[in-house]
OpenMM code with the backbone's topology and positions (N, CA, C; nanometers):
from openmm import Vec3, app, unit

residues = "UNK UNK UNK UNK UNK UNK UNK UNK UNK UNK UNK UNK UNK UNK UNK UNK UNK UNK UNK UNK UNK UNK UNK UNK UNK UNK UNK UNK UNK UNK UNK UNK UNK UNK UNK UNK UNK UNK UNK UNK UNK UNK UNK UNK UNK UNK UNK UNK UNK UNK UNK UNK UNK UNK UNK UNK UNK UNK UNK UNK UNK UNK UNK UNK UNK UNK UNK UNK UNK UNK UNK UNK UNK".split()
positions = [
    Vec3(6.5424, 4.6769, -6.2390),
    Vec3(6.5813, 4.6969, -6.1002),
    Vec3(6.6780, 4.5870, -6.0550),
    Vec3(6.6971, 4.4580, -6.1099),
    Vec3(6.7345, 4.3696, -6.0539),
    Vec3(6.8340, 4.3881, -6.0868),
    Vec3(6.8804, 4.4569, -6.2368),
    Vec3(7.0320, 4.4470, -6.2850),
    Vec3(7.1071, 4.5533, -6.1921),
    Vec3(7.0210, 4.6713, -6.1828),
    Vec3(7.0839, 4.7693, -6.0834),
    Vec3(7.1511, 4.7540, -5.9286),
    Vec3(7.0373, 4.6689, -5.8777),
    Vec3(7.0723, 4.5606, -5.7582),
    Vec3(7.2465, 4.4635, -5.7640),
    Vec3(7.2043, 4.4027, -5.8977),
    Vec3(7.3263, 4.3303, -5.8887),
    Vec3(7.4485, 4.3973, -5.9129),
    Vec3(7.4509, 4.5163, -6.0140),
    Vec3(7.5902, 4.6190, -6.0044),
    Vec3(7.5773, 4.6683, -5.8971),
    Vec3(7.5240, 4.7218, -5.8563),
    Vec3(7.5118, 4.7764, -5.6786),
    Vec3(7.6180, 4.6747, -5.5542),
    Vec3(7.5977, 4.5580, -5.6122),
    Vec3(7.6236, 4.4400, -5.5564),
    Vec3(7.7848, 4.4787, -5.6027),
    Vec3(7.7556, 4.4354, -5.6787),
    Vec3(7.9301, 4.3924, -5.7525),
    Vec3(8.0269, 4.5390, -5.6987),
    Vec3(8.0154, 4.6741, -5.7196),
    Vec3(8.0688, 4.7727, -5.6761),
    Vec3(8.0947, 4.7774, -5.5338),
    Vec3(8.0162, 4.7039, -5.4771),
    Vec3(8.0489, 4.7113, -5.3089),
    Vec3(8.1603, 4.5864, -5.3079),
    Vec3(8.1267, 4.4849, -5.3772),
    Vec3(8.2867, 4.4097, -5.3506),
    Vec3(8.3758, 4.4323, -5.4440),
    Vec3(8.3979, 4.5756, -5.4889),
    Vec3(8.5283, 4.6059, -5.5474),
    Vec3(8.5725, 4.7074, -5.4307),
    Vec3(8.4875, 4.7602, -5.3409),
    Vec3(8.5208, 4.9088, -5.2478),
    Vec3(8.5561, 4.8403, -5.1661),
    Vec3(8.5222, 4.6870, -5.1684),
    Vec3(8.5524, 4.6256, -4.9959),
    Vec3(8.6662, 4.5898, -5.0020),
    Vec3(8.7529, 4.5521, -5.0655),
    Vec3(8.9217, 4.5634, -5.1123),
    Vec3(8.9706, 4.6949, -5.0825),
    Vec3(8.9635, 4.7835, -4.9805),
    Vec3(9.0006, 4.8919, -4.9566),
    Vec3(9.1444, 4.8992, -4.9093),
    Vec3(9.2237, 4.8998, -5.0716),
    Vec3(9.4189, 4.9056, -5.0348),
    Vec3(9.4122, 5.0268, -4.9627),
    Vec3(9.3607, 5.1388, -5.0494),
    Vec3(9.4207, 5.2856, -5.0084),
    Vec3(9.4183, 5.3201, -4.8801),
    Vec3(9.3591, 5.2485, -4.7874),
    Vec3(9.3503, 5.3007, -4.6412),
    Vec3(9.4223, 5.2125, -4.5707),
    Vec3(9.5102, 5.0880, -4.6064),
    Vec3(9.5718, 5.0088, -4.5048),
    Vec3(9.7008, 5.0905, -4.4439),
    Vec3(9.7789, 5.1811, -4.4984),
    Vec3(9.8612, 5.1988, -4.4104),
    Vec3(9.8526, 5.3401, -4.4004),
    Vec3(9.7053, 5.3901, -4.3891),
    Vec3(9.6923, 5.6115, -4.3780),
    Vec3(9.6529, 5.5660, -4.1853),
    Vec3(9.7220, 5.6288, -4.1254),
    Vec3(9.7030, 5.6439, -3.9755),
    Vec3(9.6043, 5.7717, -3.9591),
    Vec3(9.5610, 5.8235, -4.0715),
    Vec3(9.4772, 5.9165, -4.0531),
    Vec3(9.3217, 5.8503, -3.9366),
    Vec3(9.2780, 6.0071, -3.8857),
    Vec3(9.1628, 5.9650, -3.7075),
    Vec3(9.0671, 6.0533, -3.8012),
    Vec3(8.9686, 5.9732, -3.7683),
    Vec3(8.8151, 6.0252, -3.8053),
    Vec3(8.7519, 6.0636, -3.6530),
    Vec3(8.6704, 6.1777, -3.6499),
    Vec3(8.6278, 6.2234, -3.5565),
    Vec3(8.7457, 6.2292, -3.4587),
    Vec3(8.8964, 6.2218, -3.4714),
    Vec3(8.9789, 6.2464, -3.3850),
    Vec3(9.0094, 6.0962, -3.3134),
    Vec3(8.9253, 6.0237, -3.3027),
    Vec3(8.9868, 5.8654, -3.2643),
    Vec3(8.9270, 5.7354, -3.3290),
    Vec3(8.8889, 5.7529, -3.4415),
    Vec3(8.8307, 5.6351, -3.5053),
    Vec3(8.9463, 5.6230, -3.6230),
    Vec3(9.0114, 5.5483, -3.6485),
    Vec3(9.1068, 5.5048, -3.7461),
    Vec3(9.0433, 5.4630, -3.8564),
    Vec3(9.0588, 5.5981, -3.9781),
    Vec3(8.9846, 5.5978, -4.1151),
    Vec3(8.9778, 5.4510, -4.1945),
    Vec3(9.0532, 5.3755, -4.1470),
    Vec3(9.0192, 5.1970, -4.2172),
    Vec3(8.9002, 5.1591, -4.1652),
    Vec3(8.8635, 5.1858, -3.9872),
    Vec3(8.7867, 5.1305, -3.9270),
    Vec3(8.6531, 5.2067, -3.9875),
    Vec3(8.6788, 5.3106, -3.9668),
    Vec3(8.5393, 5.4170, -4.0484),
    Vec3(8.4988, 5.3330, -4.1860),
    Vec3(8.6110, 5.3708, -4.2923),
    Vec3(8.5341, 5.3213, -4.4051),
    Vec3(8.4558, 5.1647, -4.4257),
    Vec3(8.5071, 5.0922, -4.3002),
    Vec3(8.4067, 4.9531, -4.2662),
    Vec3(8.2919, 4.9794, -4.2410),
    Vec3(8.2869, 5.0640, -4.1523),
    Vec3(8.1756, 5.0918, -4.0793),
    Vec3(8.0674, 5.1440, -4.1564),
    Vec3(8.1481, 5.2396, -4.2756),
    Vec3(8.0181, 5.2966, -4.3710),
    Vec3(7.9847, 5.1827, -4.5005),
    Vec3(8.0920, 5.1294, -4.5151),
    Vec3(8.0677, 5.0385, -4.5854),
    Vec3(7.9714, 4.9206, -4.5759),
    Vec3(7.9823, 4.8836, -4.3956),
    Vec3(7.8508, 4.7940, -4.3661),
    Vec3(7.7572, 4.8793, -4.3627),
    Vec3(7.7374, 4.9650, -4.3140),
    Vec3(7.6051, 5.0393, -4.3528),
    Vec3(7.5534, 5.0459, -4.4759),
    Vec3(7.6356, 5.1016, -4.5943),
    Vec3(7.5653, 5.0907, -4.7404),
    Vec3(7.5627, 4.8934, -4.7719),
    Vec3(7.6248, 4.8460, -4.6853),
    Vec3(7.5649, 4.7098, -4.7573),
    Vec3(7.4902, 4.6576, -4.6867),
    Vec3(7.3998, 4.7166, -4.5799),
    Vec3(7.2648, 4.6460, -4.5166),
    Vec3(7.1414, 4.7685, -4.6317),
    Vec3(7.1813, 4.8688, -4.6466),
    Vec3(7.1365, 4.9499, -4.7077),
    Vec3(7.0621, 4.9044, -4.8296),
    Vec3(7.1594, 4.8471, -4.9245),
    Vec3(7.1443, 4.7799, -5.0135),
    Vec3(7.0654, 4.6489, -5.0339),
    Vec3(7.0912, 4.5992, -4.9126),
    Vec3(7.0384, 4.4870, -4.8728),
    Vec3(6.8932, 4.4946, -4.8331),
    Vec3(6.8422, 4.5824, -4.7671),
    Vec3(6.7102, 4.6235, -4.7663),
    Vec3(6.6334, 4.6703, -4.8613),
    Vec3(6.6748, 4.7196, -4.9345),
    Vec3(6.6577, 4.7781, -5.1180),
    Vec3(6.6187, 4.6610, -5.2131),
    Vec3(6.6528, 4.5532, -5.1904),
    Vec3(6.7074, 4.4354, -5.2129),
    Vec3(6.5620, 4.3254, -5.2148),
    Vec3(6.5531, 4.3561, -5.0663),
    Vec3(6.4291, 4.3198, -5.0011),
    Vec3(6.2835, 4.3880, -5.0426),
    Vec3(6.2969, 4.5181, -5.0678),
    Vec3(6.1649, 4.6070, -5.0527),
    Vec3(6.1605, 4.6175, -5.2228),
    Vec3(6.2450, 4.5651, -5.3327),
    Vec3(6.2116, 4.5955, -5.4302),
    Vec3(6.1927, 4.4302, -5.4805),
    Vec3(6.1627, 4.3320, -5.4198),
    Vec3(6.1315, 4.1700, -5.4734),
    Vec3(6.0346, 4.1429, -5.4004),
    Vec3(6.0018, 4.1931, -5.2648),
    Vec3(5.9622, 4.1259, -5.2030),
    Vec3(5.7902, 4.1602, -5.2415),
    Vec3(5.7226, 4.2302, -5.3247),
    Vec3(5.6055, 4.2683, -5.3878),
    Vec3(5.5852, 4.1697, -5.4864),
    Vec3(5.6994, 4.1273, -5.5683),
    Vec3(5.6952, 4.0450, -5.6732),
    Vec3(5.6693, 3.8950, -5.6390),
    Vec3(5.7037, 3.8464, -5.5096),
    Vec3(5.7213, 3.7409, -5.4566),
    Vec3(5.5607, 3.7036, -5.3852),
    Vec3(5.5153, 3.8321, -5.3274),
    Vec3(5.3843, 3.8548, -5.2656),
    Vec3(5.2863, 3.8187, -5.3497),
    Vec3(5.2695, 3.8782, -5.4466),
    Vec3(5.2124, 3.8904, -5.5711),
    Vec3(5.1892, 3.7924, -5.6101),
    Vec3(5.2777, 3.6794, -5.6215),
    Vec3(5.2785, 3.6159, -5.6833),
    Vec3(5.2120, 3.4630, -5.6175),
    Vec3(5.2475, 3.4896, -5.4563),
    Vec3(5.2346, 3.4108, -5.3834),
    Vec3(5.0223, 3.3783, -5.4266),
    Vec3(4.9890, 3.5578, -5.4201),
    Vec3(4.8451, 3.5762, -5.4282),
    Vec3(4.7750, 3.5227, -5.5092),
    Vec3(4.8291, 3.5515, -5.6815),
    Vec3(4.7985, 3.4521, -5.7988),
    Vec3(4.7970, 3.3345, -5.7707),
    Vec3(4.8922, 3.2595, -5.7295),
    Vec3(4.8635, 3.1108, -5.7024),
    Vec3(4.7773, 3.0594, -5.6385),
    Vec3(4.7345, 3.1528, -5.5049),
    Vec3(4.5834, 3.0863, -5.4114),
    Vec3(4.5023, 3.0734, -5.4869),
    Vec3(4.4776, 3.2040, -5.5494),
    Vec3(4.3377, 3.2732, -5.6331),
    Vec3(4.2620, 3.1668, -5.7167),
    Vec3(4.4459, 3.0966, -5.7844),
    Vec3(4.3884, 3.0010, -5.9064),
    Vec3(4.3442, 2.9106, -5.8375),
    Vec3(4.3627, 2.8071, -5.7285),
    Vec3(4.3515, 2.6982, -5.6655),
    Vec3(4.1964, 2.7414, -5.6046),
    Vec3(4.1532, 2.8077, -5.5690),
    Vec3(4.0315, 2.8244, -5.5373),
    Vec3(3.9180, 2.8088, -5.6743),
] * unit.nanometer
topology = app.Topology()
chain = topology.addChain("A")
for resn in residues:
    res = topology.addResidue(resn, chain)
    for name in ("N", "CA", "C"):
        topology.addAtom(name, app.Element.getBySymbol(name[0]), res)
């Protein structure tokens, strides 16, 4: 999971270099300027990710936190 995480990672900062849209005047929904859109979805898949991120370590971290009391007792 973690390696998947980190290509996950790495592919979003190759999309975030987005040449192909700097000079398309093309309108999303009719007034959103398709550069501004693909930011917008782009921060979305990278909080996305980012929560994914969170909910797939953060058991391992828990877990682990638990083993350590257990032994000290």
């Amino acid at each position: 999971m973690r390696g998947a995480i980190f290509a996950a990672a790495l592919v979003l900062a190759v999309l975030h270099h987005d040449v192909w849209f700097f000079h398309d005047s093309r309108l999303v929904f009719g007034f959103v300027p398709i550069g501004l859109f693909w930011h917008a979805l782009y921060s979305v898949l990278a909080a996305l990710l980012w929560w994914v991120a969170v909910e797939a370590t953060i058991h391992i971290v828990v877990s682990r936190h638990r083993n350590r009391r257990r032994s000290r007792v």
